[in-house]
LOTIFI-288631 format. One line per 5 residues: number of its first residue (from 1); for each residue x, y, z of N, C-alpha, C, O. Coordinates in Angstrom, 3 decimals. Example, Ala and Ser with C-alpha at 12.3 -4.5 7.8 and 13.67 -1.06 7.14 Angstrom:
# LOTIFI-288631
1> 13.190 -5.690 7.800 12.300 -4.500 7.800 13.200 -3.300 7.800 14.236 -3.319 8.465 | 12.850 -2.250 7.080 13.670 -1.060 7.140 12.900 0.030 7.870 13.409 1.138 8.039
# end
This chain:
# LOTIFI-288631
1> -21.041 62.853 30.993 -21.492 63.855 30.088 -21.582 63.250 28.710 -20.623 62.696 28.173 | -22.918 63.393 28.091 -23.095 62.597 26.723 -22.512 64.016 25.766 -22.989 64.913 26.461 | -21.913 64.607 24.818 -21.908 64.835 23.530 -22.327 64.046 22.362 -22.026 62.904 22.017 | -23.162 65.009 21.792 -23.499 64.230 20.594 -22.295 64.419 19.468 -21.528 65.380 19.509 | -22.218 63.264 18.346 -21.697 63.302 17.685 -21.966 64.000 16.120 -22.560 63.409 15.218
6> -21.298 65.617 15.994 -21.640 66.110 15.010 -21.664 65.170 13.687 -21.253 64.010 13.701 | -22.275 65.911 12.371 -22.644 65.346 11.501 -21.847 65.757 10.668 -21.692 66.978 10.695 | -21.024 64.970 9.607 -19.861 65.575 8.959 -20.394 65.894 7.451 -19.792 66.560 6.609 | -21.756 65.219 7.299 -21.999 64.870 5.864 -23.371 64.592 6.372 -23.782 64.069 7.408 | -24.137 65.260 4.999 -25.664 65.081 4.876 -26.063 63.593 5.463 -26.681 63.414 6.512
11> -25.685 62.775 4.758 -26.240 61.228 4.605 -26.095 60.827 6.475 -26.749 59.935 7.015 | -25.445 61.413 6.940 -24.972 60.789 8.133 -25.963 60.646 9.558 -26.453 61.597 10.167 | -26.090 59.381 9.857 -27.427 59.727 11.482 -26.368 60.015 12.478 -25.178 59.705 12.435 | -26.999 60.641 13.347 -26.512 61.166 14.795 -27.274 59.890 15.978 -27.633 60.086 17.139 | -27.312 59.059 15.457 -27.707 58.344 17.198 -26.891 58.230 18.122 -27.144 58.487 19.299
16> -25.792 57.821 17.676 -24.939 57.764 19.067 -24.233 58.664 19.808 -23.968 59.570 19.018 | -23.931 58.841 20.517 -23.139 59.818 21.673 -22.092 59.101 22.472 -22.295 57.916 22.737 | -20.900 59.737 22.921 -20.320 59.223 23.762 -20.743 59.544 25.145 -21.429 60.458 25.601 | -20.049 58.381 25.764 -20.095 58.431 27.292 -18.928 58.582 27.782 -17.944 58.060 27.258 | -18.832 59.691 29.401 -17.339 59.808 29.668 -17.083 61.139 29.200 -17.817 61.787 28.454
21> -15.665 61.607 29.839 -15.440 63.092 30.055 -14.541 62.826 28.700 -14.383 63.880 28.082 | -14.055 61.948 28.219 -13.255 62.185 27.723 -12.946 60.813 26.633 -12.549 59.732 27.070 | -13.220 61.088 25.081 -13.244 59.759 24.374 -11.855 59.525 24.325 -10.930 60.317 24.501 | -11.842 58.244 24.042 -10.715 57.753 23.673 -10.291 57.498 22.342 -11.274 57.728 21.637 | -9.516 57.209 21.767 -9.049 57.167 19.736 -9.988 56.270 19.485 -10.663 56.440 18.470
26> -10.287 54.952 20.459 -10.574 53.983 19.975 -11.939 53.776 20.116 -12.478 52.744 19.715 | -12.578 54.747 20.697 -14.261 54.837 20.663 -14.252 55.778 19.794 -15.136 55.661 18.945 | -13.435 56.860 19.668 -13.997 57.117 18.154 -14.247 56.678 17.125 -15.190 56.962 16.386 | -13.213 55.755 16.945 -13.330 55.130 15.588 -14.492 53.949 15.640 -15.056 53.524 14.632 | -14.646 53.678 16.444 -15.520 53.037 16.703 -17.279 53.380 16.416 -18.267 52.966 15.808
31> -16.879 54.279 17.200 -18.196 55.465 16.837 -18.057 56.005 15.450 -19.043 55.733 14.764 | -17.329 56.544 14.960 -17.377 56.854 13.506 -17.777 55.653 12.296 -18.306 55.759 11.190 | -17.159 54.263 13.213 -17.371 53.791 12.052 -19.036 53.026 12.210 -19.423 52.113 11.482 | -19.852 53.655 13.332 -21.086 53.531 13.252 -21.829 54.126 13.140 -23.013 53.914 13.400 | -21.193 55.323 12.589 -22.140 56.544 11.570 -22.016 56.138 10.114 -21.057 56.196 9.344
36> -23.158 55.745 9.971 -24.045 55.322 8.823 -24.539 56.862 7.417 -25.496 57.634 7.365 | -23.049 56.627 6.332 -23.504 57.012 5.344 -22.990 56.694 4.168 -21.820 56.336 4.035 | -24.048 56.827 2.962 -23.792 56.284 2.077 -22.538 56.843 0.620 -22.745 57.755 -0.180 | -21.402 56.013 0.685 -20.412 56.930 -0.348 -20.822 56.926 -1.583 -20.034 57.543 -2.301 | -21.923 56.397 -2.268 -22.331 56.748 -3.148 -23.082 58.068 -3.375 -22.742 58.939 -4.175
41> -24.408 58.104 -2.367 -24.461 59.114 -2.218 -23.782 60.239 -2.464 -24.048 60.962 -3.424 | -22.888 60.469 -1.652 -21.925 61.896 -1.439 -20.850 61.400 -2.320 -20.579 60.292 -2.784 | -20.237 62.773 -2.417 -18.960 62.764 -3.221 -17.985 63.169 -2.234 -17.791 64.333 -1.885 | -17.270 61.954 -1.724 -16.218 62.378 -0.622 -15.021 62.136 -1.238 -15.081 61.158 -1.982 | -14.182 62.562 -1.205 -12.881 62.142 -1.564 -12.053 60.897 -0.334 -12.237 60.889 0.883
46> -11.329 60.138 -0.970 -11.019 58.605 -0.081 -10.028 59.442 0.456 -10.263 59.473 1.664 | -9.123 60.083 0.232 -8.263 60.997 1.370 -8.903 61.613 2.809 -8.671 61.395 3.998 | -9.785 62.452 2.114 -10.904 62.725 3.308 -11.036 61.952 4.528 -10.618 62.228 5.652 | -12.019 60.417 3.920 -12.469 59.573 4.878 -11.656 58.452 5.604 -12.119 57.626 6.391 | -9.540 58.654 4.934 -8.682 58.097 5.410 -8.311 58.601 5.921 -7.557 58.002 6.689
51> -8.359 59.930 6.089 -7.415 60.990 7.333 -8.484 61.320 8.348 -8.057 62.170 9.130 | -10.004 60.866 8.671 -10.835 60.653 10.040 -10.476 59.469 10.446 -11.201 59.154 11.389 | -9.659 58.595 10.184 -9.309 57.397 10.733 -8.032 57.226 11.016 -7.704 56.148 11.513 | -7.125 58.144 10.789 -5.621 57.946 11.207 -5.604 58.882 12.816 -5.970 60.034 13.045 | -5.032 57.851 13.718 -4.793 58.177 14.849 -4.088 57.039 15.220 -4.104 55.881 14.804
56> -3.308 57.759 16.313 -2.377 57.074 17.195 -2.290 55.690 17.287 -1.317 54.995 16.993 | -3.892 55.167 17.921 -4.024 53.907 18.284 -4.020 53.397 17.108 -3.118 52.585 16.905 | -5.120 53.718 15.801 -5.036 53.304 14.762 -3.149 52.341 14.144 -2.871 51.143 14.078 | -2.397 53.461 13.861 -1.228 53.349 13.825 -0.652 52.354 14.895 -0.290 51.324 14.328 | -0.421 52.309 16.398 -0.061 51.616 17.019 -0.175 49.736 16.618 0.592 48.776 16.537
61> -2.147 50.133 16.403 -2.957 48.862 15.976 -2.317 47.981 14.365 -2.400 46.814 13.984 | -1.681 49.250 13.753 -1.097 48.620 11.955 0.141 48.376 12.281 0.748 47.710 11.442 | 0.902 48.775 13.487 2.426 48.297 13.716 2.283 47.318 14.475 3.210 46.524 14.313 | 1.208 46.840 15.597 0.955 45.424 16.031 0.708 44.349 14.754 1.068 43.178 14.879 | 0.094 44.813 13.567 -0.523 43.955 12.531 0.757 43.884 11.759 0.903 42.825 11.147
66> 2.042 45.061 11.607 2.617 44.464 10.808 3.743 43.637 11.506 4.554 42.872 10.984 | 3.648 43.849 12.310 4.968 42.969 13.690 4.245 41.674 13.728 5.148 40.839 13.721 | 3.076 41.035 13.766 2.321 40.014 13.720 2.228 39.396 12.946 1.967 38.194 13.010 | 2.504 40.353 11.524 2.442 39.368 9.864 3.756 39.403 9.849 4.016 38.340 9.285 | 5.138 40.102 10.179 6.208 39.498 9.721 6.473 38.292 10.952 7.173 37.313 10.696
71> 5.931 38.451 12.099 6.640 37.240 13.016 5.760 35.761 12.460 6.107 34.665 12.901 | 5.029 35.839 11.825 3.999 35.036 10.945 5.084 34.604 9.414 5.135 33.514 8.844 | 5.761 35.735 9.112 5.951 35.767 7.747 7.804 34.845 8.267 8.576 34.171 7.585 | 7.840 35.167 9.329 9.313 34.497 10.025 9.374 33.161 9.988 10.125 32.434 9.338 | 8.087 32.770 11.123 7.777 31.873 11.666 7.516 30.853 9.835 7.736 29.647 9.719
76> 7.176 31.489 9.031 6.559 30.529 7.715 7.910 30.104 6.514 7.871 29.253 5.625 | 9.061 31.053 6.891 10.161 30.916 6.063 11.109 30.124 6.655 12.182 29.738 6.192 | 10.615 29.919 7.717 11.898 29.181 8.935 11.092 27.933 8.331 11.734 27.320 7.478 | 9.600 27.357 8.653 9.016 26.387 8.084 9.295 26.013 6.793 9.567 24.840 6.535 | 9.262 26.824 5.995 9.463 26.534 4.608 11.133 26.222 4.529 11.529 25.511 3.605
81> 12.046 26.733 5.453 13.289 26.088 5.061 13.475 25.082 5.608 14.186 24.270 5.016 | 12.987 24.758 6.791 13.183 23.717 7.539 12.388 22.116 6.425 12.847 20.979 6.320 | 11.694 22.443 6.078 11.085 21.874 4.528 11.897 21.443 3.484 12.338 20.349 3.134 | 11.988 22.708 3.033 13.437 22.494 2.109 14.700 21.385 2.700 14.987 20.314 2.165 | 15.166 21.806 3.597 16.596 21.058 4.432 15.801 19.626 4.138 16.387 18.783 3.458
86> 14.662 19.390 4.574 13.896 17.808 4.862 14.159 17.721 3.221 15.275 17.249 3.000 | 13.776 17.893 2.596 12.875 17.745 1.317 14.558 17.191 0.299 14.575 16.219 -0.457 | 15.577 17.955 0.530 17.051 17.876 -0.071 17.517 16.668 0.560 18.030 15.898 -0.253 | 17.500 16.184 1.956 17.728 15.236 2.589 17.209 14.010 1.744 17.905 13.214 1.115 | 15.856 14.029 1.863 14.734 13.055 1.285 15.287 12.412 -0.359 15.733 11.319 -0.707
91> 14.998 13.684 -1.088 15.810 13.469 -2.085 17.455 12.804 -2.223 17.754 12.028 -3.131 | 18.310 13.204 -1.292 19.166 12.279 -1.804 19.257 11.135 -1.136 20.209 10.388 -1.361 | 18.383 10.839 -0.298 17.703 9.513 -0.148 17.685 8.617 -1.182 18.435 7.733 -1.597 | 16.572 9.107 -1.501 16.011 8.712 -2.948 16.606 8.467 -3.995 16.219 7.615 -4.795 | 18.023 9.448 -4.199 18.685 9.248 -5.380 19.790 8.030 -5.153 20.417 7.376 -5.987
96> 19.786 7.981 -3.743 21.126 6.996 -3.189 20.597 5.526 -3.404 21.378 4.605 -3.647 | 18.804 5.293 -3.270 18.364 4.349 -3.216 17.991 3.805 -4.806 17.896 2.589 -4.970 | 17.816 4.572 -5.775 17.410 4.377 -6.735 18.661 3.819 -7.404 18.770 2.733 -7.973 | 19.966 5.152 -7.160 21.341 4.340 -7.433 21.626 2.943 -7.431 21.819 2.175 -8.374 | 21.616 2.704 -5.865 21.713 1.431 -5.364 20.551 0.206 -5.936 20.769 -0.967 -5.632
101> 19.653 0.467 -6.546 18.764 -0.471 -7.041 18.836 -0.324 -8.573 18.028 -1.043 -9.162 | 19.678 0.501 -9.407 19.932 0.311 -10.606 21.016 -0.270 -10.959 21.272 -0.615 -12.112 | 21.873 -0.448 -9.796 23.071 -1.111 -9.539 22.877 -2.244 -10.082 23.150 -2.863 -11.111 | 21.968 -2.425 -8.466 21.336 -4.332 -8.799 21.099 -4.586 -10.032 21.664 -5.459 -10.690 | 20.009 -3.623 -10.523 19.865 -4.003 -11.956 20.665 -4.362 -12.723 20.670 -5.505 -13.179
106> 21.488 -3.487 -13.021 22.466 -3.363 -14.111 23.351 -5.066 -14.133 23.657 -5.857 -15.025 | 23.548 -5.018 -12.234 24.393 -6.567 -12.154 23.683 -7.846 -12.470 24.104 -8.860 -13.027 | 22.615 -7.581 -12.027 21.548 -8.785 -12.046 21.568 -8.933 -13.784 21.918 -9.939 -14.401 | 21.092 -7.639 -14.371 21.352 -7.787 -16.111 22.943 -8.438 -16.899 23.167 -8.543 -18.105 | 23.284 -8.571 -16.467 24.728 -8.470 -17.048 24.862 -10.229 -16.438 25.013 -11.193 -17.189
111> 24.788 -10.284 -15.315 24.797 -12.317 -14.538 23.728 -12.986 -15.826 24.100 -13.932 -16.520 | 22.615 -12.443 -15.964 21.679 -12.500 -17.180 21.974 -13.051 -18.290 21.514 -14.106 -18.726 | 22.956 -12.168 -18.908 23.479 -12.093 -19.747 24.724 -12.680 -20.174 25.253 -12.862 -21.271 | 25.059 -12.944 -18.870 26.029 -14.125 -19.122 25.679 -15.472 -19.503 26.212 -16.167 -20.367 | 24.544 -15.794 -18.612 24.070 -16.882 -18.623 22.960 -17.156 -20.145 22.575 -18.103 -20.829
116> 22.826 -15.908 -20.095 21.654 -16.229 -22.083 22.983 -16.602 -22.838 22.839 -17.619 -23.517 | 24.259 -16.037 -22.898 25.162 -16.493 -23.700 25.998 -17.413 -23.783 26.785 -17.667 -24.695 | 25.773 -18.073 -22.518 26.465 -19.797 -22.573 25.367 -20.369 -23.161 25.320 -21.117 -24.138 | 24.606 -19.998 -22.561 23.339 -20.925 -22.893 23.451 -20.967 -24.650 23.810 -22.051 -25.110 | 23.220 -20.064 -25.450 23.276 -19.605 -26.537 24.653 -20.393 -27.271 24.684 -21.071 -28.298
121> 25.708 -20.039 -26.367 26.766 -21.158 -26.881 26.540 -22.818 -26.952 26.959 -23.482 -27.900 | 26.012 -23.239 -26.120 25.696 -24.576 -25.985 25.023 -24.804 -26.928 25.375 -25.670 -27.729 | 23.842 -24.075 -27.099 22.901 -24.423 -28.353 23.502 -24.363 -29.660 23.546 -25.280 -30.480 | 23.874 -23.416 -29.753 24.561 -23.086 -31.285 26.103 -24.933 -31.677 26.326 -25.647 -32.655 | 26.502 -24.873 -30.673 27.872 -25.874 -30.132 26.682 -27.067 -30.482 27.091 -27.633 -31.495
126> 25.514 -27.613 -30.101 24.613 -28.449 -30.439 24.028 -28.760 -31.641 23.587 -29.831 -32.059 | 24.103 -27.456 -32.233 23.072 -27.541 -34.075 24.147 -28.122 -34.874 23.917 -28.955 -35.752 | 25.559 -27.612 -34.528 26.633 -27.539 -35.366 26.677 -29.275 -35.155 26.560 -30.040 -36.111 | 26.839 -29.671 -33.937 27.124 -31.313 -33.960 26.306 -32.144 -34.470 26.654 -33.142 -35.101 | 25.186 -31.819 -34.252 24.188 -32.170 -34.699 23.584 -32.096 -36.401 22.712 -32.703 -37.023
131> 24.479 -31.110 -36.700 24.555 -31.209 -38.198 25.890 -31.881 -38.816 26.202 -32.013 -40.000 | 26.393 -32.160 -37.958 27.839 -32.975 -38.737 27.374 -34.389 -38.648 27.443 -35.188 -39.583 | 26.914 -34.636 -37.504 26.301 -36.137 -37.171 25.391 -36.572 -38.904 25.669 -37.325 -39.838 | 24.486 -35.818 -38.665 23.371 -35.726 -39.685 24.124 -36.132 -41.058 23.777 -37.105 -41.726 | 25.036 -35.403 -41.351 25.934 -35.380 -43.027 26.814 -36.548 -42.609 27.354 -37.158 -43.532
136> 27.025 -36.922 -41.470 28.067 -38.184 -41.182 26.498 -39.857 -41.608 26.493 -40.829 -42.363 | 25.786 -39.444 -40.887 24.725 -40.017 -40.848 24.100 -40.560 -42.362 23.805 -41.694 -42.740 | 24.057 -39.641 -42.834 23.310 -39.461 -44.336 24.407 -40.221 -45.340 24.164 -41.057 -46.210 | 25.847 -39.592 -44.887 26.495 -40.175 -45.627 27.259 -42.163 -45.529 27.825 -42.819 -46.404 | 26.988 -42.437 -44.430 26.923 -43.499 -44.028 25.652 -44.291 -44.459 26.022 -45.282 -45.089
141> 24.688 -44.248 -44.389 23.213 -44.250 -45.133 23.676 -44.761 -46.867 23.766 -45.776 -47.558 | 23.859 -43.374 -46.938 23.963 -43.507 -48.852 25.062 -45.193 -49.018 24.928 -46.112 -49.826 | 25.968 -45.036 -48.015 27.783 -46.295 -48.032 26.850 -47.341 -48.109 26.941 -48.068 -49.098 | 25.666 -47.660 -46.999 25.060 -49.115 -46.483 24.062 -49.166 -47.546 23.659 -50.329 -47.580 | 23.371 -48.346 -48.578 22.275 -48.377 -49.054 23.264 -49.407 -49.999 22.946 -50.559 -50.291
146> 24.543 -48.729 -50.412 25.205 -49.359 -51.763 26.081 -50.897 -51.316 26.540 -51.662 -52.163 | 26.151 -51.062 -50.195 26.182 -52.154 -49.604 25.450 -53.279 -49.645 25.812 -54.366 -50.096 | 24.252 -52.959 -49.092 22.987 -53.252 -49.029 22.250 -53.924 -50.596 21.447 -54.826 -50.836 | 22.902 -53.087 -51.302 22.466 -53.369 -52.989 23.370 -54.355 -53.450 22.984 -55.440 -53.886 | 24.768 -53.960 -53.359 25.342 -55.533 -53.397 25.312 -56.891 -53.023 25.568 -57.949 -53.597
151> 24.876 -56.520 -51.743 24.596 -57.793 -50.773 23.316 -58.444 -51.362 23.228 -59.671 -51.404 | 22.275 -57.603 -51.838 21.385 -58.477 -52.293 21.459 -58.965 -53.967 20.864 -59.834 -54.604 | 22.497 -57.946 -54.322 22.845 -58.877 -55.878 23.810 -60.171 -55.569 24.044 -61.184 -56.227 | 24.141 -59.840 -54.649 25.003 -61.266 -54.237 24.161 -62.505 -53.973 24.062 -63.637 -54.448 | 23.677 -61.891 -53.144 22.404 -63.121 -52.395 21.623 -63.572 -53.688 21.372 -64.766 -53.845
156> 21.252 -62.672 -54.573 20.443 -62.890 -55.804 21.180 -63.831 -56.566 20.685 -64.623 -57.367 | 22.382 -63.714 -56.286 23.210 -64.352 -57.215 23.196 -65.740 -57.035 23.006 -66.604 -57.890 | 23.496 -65.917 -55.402 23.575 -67.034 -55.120 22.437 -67.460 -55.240 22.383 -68.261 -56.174 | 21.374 -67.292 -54.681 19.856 -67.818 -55.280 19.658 -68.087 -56.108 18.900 -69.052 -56.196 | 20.156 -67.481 -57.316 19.823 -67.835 -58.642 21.077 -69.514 -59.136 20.855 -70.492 -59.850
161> 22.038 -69.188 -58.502 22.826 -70.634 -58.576 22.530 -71.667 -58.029 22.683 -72.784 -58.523 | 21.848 -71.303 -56.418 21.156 -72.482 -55.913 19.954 -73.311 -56.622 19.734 -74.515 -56.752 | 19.281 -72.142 -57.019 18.149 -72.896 -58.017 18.626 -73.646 -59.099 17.743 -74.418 -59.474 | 19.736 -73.751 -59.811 20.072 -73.888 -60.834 20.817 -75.118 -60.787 21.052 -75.869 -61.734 | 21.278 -75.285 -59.195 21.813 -76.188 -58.442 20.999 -77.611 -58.198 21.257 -78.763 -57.850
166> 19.901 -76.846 -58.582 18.570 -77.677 -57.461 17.537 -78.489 -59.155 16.758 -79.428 -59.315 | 18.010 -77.692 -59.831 17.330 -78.462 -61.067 17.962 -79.070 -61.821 17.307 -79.788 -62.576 | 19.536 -79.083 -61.985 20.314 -80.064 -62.425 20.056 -81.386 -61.772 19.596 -81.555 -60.643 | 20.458 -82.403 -62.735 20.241 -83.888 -61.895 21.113 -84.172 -60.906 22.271 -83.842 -61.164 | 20.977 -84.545 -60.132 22.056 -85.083 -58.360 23.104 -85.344 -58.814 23.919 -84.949 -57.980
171> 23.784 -85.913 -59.905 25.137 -86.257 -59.918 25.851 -84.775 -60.235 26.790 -84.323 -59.579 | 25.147 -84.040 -61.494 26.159 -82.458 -61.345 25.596 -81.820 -60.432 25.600 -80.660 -60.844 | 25.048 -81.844 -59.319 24.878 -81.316 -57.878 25.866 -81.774 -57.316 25.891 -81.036 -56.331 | 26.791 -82.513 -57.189 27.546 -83.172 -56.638 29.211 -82.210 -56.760 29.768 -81.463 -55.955 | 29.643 -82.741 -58.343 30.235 -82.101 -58.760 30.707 -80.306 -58.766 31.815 -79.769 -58.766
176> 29.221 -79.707 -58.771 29.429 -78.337 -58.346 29.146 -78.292 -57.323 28.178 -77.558 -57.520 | 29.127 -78.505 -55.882 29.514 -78.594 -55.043 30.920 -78.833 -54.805 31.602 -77.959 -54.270 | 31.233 -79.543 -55.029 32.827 -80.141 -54.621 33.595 -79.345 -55.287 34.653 -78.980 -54.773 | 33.205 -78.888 -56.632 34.105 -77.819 -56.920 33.981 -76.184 -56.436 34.847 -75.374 -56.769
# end
């Protein structure tokens, strides 16, 4: 048996009809929601056209949807902690490893640093000797220069007697010699 489907509102076509003695929630809505009219058109109130759509199945259908978004909304917080747990793990990974490699650092800096400061001692222990040498040096220098100056007023000296030696006649060559 077809019934047609009354018209609730001007704007609305009647093509379809049900089939069957007896509709079900869910061909209605079905069917309603393939009656074609325009809400601009008409002035319906949204209460109105939300209370031709509340039924049983409807309802049944929003407690499957909300049992589906919280076992969704379960299933995503269990993920997200199971995340978290990883993510805290990871991290003190990370902090254990970074520890452990600033360690090194710190030791490796410090062996470093030992070694720039012998080193640094040696050098410094080097300028210092090296400057005493220098003033030992210099001053030994200045001793031989005045040495050096005598020795050749000496030598001058004697040169100048040898010559003097050498132009006298052979018999007082003789004499100053022997004396």
């Amino acid at each position: 048996m077809h019934e047609p489907i009354t018209t609730l509102f001007s704007s609305q076509s009647t093509e379809k009809s049900l089939q069957g003695n007896k509709p079900d929630d869910e061909h209605v809505m079905v069917l309603f929601a393939d009656i074609q009219f325009n809400l601009e058109e008409e002035d319906i109130p949204d209460d109105l056209i939300m209370s031709a759509f509340h039924s049983k199945s409807y309802d049944n259908k929003i407690q499957k949807l909300r049992d589906a978004a919280k076992a969704c909304h379960d299933l995503f917080m269990e993920s997200l902690k199971e995340m978290k747990e990883s993510l805290v793990v990871k991290v003190v990974e990370i902090k254990s490893l970074m520890t452990k490699e600033v360690k090194k650092m710190e030791d490796n800096n410090k062996l470093l640093q030992d070694k720039v400061d012998v080193i640094t001692g040696a050098i410094i222990r080097l300028v210092e000797i090296n400057n005493e040498c220098t003033k030992q040096l210099a001053a030994k220098s200045e001793k031989d220069v005045k040495v050096f100056e005598t020795m050749e007023e000496f030598l001058y000296g004697i040169k100048e007697n040898f010559s003097k030696v050498g132009s006298l006649p052979r018999k007082n060559q003789y004499f100053l010699m022997a004396a």
